[in-house]
Biopython code that builds the backbone (N, CA, C, O; Angstrom):
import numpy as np
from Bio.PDB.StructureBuilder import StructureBuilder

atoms = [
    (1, "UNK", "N", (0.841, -1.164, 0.000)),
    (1, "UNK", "CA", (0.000, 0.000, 0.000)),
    (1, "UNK", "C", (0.897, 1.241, 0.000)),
    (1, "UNK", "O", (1.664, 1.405, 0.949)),
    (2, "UNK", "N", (0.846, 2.200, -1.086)),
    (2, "UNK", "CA", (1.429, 2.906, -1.354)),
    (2, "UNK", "C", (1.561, 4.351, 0.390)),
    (2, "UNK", "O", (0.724, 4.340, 1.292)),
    (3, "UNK", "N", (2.431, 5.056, 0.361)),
    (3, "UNK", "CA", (2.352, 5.794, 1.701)),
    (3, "UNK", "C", (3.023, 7.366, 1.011)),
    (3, "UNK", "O", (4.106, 7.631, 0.487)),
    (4, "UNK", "N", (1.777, 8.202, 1.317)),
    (4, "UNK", "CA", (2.244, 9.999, 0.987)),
    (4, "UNK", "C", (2.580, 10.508, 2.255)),
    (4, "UNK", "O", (1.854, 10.369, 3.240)),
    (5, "UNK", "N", (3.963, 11.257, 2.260)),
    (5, "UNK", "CA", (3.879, 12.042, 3.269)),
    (5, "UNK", "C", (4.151, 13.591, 3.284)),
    (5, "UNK", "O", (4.798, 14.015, 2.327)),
    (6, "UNK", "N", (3.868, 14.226, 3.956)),
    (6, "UNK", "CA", (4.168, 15.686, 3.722)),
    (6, "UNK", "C", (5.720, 16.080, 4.445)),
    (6, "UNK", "O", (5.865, 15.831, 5.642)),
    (7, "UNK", "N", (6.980, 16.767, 3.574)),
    (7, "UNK", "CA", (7.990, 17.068, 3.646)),
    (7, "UNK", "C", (8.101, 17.951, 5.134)),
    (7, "UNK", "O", (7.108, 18.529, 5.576)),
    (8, "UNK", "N", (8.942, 17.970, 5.585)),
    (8, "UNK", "CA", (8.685, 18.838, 7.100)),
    (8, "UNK", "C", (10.408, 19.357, 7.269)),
    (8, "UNK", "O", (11.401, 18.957, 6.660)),
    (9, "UNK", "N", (10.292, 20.224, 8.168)),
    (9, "UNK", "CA", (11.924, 20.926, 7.881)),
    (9, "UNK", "C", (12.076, 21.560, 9.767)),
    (9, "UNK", "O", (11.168, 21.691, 10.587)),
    (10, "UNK", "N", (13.263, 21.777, 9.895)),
    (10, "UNK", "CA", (13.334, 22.605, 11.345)),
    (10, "UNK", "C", (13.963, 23.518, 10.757)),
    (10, "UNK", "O", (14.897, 23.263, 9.997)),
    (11, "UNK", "N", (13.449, 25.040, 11.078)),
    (11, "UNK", "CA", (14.147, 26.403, 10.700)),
    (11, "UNK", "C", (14.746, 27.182, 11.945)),
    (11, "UNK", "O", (13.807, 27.465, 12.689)),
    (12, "UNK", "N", (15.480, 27.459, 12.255)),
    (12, "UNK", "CA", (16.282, 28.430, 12.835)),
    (12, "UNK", "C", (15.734, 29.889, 13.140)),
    (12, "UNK", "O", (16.574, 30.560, 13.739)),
    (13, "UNK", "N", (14.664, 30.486, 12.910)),
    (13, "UNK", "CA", (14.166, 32.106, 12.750)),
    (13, "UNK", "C", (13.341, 32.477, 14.126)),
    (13, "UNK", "O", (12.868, 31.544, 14.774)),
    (14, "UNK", "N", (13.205, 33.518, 14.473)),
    (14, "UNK", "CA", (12.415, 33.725, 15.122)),
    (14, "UNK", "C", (11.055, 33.644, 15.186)),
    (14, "UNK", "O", (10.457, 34.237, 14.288)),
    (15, "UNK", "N", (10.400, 33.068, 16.009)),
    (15, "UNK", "CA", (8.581, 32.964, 16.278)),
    (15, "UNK", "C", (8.119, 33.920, 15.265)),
    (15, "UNK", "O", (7.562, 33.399, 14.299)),
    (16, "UNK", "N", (8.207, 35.033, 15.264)),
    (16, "UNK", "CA", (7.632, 36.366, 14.995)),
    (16, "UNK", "C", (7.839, 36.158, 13.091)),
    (16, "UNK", "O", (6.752, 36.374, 12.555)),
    (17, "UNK", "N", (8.365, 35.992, 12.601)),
    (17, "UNK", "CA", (8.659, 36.504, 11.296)),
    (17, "UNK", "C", (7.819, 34.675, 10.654)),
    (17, "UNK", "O", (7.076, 34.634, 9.673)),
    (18, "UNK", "N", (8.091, 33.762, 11.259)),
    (18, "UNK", "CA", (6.953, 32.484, 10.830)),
    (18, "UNK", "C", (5.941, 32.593, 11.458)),
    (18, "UNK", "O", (5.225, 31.592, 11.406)),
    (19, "UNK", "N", (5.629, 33.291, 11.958)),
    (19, "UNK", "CA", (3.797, 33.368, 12.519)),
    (19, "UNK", "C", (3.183, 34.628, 11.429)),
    (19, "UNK", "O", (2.010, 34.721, 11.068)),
    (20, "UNK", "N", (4.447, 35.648, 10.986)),
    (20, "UNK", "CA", (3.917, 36.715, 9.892)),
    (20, "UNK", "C", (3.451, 36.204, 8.651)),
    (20, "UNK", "O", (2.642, 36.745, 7.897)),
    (21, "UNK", "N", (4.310, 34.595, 8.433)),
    (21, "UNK", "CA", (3.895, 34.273, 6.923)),
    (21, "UNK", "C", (2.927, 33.513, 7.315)),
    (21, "UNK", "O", (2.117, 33.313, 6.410)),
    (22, "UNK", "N", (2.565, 32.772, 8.750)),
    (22, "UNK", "CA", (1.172, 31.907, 8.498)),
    (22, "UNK", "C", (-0.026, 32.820, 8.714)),
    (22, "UNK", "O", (-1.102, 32.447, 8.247)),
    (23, "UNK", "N", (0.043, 33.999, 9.384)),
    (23, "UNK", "CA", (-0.755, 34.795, 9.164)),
    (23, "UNK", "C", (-1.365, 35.950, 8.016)),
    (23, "UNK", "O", (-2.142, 36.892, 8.168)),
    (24, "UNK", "N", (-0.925, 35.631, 7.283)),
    (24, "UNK", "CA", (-0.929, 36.536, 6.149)),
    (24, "UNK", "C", (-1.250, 35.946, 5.048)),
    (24, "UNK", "O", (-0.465, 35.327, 4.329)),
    (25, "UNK", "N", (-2.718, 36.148, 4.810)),
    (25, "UNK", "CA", (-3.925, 35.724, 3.566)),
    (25, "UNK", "C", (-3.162, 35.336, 2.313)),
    (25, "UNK", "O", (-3.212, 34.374, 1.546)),
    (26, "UNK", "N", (-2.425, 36.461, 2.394)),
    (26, "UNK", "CA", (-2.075, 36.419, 0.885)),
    (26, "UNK", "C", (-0.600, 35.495, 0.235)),
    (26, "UNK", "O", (-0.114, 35.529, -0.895)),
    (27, "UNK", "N", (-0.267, 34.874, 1.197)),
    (27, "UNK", "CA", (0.986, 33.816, 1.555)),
    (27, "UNK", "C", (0.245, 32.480, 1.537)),
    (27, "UNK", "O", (0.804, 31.569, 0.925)),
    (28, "UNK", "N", (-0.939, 32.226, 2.122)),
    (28, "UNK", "CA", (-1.125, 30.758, 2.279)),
    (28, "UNK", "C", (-0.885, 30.062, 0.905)),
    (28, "UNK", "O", (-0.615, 28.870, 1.058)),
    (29, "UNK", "N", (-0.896, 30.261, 0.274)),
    (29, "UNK", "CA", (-0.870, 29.254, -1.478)),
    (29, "UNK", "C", (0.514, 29.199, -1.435)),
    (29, "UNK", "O", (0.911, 28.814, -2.535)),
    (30, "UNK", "N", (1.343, 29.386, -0.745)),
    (30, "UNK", "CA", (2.889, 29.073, -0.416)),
    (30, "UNK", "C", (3.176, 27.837, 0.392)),
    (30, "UNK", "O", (4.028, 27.024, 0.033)),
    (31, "UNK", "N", (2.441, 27.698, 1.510)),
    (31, "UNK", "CA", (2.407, 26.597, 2.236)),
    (31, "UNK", "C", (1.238, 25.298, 2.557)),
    (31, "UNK", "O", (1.372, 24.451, 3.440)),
    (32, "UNK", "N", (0.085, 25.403, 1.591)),
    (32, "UNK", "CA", (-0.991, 24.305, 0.738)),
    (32, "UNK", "C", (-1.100, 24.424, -0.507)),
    (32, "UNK", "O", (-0.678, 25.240, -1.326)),
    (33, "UNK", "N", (-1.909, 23.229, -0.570)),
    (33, "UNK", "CA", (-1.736, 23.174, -1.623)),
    (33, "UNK", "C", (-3.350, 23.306, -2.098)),
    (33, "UNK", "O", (-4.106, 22.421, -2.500)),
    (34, "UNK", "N", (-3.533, 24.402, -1.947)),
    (34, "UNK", "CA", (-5.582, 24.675, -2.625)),
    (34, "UNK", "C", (-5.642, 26.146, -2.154)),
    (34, "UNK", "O", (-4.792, 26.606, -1.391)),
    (35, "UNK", "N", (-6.898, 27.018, -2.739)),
    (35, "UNK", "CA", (-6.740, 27.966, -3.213)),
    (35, "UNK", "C", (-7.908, 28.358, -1.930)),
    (35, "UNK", "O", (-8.876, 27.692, -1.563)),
    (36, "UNK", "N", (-7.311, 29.956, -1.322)),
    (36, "UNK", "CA", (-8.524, 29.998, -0.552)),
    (36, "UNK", "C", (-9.733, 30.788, -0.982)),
    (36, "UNK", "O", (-9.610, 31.802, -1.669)),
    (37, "UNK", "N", (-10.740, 30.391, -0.636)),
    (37, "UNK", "CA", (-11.850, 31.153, -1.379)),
    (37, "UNK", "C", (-12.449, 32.039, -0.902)),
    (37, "UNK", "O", (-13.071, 32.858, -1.579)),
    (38, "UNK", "N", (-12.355, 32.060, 0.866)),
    (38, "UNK", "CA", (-13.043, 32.691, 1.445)),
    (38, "UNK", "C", (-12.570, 32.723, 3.265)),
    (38, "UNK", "O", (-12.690, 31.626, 3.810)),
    (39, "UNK", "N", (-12.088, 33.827, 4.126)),
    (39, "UNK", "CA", (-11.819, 33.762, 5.439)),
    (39, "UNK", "C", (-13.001, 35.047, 6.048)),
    (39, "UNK", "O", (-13.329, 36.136, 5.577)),
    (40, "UNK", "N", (-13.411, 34.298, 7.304)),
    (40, "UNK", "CA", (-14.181, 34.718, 7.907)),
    (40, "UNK", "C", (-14.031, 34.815, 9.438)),
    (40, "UNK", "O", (-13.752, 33.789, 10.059)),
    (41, "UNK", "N", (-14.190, 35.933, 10.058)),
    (41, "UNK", "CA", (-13.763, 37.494, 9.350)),
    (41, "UNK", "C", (-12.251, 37.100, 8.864)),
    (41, "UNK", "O", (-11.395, 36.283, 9.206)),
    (42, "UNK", "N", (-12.441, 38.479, 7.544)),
    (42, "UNK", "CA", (-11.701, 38.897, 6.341)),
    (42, "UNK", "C", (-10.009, 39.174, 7.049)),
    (42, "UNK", "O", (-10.334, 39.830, 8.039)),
    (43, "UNK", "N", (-9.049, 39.106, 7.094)),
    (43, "UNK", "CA", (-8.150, 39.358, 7.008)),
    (43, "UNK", "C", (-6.844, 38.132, 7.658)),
    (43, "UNK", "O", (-6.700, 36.964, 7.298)),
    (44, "UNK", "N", (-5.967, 38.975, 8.793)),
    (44, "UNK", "CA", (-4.712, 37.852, 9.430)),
    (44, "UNK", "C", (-5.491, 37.655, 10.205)),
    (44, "UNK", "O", (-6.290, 38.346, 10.838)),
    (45, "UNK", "N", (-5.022, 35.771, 10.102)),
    (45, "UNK", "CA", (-5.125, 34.369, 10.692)),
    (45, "UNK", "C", (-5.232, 35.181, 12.411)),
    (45, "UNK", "O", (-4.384, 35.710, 13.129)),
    (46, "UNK", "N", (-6.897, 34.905, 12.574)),
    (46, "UNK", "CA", (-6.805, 35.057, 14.113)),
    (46, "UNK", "C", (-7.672, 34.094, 14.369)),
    (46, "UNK", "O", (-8.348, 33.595, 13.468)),
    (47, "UNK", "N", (-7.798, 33.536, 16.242)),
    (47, "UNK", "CA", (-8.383, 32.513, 17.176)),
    (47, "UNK", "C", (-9.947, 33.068, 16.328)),
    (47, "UNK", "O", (-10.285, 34.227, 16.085)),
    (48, "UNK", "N", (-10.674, 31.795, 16.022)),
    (48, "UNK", "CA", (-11.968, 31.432, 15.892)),
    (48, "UNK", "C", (-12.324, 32.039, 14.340)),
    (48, "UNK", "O", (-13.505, 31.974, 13.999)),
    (49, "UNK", "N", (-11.426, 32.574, 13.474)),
    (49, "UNK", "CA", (-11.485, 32.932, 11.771)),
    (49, "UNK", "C", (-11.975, 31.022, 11.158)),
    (49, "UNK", "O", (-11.598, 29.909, 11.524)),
    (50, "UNK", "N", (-12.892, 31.479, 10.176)),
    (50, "UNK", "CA", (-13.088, 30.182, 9.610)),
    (50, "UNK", "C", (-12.474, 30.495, 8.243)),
    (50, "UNK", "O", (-12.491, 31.658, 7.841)),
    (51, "UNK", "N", (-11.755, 29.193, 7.265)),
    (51, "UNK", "CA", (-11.080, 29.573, 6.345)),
    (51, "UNK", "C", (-11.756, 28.675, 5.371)),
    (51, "UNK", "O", (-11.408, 27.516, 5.595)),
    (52, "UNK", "N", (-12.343, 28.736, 4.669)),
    (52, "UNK", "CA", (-12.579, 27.846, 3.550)),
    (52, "UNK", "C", (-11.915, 27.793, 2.271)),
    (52, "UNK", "O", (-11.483, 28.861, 1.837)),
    (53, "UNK", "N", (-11.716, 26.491, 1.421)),
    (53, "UNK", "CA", (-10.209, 26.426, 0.703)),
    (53, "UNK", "C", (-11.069, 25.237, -0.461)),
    (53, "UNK", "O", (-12.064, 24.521, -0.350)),
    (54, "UNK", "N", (-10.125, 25.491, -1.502)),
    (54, "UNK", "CA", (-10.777, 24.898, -2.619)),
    (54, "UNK", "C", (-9.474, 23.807, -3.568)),
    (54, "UNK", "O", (-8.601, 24.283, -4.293)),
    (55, "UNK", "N", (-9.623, 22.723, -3.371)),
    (55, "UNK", "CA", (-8.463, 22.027, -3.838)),
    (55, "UNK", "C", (-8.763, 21.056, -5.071)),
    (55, "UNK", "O", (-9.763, 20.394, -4.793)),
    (56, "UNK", "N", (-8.389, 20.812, -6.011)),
    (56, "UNK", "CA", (-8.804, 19.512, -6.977)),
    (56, "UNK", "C", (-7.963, 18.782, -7.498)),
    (56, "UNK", "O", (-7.123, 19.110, -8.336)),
    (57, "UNK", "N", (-8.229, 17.236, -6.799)),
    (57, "UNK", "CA", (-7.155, 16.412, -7.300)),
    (57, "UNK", "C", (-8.283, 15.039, -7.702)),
    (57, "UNK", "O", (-9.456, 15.016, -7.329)),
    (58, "UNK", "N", (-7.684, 14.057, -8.453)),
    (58, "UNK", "CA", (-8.636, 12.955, -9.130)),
    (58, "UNK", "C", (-9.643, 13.416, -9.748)),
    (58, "UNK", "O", (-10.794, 13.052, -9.508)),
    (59, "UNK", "N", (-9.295, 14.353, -10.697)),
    (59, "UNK", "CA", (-10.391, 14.993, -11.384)),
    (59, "UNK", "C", (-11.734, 15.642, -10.595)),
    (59, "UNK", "O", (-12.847, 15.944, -11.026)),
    (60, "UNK", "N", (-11.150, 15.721, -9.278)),
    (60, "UNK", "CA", (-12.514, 16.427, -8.410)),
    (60, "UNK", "C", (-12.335, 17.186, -7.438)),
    (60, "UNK", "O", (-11.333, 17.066, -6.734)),
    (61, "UNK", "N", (-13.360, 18.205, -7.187)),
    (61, "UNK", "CA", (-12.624, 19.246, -6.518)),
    (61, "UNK", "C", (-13.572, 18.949, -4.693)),
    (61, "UNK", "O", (-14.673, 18.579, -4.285)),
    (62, "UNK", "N", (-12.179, 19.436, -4.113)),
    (62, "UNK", "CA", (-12.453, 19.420, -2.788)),
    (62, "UNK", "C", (-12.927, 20.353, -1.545)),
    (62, "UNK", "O", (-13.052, 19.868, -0.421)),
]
sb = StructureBuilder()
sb.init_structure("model")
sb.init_model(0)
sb.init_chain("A")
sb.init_seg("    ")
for serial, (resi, resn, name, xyz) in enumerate(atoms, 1):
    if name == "N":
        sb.init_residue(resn, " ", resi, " ")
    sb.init_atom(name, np.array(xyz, "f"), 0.0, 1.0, " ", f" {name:<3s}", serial, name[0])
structure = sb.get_structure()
């Protein structure tokens, strides 16, 4: 049975400058792989934002 895994890395940087790129809308298509369609409320990644995301693989979208 075939096995996917997702690549993973340890970086050296400060908290602050990797919490800027996971917070920041316009960066996520850097680190998934699907497109976002819609965050609620609108802007940086905060406690209780819902993110909805649009991905298509096997000819079908997710």
């Amino acid at each position: 049975m075939p096995m996917t895994v997702c690549p993973a890395a340890t970086v050296h940087v400060p908290v602050e400058r990797v919490w800027a790129l996971l917070a920041s809308p316009g960066v996520l298509s850097r680190w998934w792989d699907a497109e976002t369609v819609r965050l609620n409320p609108p802007g940086a990644t905060q406690e209780g934002q819902t993110v909805e995301l649009r991905s298509r693989a096997f000819d079908r979208e997710w």
